[in-house]
N, C-alpha and C positions, 0 to 999 in steps of 0.2 A: 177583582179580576175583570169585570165588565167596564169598568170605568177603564182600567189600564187598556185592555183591548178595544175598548173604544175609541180612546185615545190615540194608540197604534194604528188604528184602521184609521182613522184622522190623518198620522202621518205617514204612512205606508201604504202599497198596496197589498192585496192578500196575495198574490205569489212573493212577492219581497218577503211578507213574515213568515210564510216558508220557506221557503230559503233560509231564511235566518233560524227558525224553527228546525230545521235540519244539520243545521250548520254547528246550532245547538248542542243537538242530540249527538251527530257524527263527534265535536267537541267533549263531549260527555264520556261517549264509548272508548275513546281514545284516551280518556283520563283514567277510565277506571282500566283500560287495558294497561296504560301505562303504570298505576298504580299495584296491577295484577303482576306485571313485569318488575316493577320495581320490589314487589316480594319474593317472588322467584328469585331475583339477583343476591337479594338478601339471605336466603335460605342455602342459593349457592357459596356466596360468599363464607356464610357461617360452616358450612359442609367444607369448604376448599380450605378455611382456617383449622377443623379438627383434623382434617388429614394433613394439614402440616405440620399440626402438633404431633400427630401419630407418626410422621414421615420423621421428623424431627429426633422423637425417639427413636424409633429404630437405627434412625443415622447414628444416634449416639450407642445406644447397643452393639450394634454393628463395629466402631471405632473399639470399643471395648472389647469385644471378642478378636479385632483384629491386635490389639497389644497384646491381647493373654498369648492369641496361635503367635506372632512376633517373639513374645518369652519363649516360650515351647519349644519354638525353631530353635532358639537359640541356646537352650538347656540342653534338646535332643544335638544342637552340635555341637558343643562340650560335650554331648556323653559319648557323641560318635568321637572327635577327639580323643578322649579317651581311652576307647576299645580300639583304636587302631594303633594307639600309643602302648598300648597292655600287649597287643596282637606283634607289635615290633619288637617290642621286649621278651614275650614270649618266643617268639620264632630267632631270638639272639639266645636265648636261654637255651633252647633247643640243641642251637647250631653250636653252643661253647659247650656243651655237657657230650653231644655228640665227638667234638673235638676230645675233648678229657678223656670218653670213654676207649676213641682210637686211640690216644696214649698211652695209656691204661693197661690195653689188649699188646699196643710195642712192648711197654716196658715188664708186662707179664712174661711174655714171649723171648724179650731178650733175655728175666730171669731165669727160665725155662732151660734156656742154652747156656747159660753159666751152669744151672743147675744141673743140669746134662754133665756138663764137662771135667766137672767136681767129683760126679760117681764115675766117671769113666776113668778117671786117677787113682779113684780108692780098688775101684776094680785091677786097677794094672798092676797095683801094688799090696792087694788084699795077701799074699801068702806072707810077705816082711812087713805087715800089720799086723796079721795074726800070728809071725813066732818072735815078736818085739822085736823086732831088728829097726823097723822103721815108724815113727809115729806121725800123725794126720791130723791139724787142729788149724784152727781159723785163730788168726790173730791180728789184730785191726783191721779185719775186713779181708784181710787178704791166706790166700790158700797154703801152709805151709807143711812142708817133709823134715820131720826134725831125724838127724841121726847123732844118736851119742857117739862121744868123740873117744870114750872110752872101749870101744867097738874099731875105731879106724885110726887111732892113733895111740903109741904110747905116751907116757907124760913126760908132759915137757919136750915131746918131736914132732914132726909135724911130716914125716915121713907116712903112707899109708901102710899098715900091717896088711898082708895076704888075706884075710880075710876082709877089710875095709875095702881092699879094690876092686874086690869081687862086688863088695854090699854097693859099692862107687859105680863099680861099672854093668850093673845089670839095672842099679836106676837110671843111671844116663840113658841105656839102650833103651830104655821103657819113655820116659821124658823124650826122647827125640823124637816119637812118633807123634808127640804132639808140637807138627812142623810151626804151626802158627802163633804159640805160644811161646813168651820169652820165662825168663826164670834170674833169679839174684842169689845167689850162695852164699851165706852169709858165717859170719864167724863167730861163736859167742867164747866167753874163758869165765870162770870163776874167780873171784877177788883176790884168791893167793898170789901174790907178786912174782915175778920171774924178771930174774936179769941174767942172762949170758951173753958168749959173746954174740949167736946168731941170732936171741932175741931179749933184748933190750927189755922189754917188757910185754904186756899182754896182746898191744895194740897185733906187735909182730908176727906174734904166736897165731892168733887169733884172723890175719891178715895171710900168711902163710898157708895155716889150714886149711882156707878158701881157698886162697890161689892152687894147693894141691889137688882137690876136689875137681874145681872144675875144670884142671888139666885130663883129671883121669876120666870125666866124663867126655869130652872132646874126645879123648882116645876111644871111647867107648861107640862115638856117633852121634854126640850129639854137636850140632853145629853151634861155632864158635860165635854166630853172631845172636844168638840165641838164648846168650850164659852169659855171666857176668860174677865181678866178686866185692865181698864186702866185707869190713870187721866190724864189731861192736863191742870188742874184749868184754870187759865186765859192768859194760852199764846199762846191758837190758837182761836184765837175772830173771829168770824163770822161774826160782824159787828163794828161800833166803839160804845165803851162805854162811849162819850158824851151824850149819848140821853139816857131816861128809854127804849126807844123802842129799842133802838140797844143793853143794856144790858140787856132788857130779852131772845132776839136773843140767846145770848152767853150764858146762863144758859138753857144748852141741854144736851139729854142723844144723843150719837152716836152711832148707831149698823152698826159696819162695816164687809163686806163682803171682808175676806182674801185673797187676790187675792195665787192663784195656780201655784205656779212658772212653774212646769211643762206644761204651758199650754203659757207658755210667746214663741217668735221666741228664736233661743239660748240655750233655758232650759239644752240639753244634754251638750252642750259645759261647761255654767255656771258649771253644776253638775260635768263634770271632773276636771274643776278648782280646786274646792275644794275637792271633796273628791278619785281627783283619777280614771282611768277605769274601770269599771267594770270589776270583775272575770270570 
């Protein structure tokens, strides 16, 4: 050290080696500040890398829970979907069973009024029900007055006896109060053949007998467009014509009540069927 700094003092002077001696030191403090700074940057660096790693994660976390709520959205709108799809179908279910039920309630109500109109018959005619003059039975649906022909005609004429125009004209007068209803008088014979000269066979007899009837009801009040006549001789038997008793059975007059189509389930559908919508 003494040789060096003698040396130096040789080539320098003693403010120059301070200076330089400062210049040193000032050199010095600034390395080791820099070297002090160069850790910190380091310690930062490492700090700024773990939280990018930790940033990193959560980013990915984060992307994941955004897919799952993404599913979820998309499950919950499928199931909303759903429930508004169930909610339409129910509230159509609703609205067709409500429909059905007001159906329902017409076609109860129009039975009601048949059903009415049915005992209002039996009542008009309850006294020649109850001493057999007149019998009451439902036959294919439709409402029928049977009177034995042995009661209003003799055999083989077709003339009414005194007492059949009576039994003729006290139904008629009873049947025409019911203004809105029509009616078909029908003609039935028994299988035993007849040929004369005024009737050829049963068709005539049987065709005749109507036609008398419902003249005598006419006479009586009931109106003509309201009545009608028909035969069926011997091919809708009432009972068998082995026995006298089952072929007097079969030799009847039939007053049948026309059923009202309008008044059937259907009636409007049927009516466009054929004739078309209404204007």
């Amino acid at each position: 050290m003494t040789l060096v700094s003698l040396e130096l003092g040789a080539c320098v002077s003693a403010k120059e080696y301070d200076e330089l001696a400062a210049d040193l030191a000032k050199a010095r403090d600034e390395l080791t500040a820099a070297r002090a700074e160069s850790k910190d940057l380091s310690v930062a660096l490492q700090e700024a890398e773990t939280a990018a790693q930790l940033l990193g994660a959560n980013i990915a976390d984060l992307e994941d829970q955004l897919r799952t709520a993404e599913v979820r959205a998309q499950e919950a709108e499928t199931e909303l979907a759903g429930v508004l799809k169930d909610k339409s179908n129910l509230s159509a279910s609703v609205e067709e069973m409500q429909q059905a039920l007001a159906e329902l309630q017409r076609l109860r109500a129009a039975a009601e009024v048949r059903a009415g109109m049915y005992r209002s018959v039996l009542n008009k005619f309850k006294t020649l029900i109850d001493n057999g003059t007149l019998k009451a039975k439902i036959v294919d649906g439709r409402m029928v007055l049977e009177l034995r022909t042995d009661i209003l005609f003799d055999s083989g004429k077709a003339k009414l006896s005194d007492e059949g125009a009576a039994t003729v004209g006290e139904v008629g007068k009873l049947l025409a109060e019911l203004s809105d209803r029509r009616f078909q008088v029908e003609g039935h014979t028994d299988n035993v053949p007849i040929k004369t000269k005024a009737f050829p066979s049963n068709w005539e007899l049987a065709s005749a007998r109507a036609i008398t009837v419902v003249n005598e009801m006419i006479a009586a009040g009931m109106p003509a467009t309201n009545i009608s006549a028909a035969a069926y001789a011997d091919t809708r038997p009432a009972a068998s014509n082995a026995t006298d008793e089952g072929r007097a059975q079969n030799r009847r007059i039939e007053i049948v009540l026309i059923p009202d189509l309008s008044d059937l389930p259907g009636a409007e559908d049927i009516e466009k069927m054929f004739n078309g919508p209404r204007s």
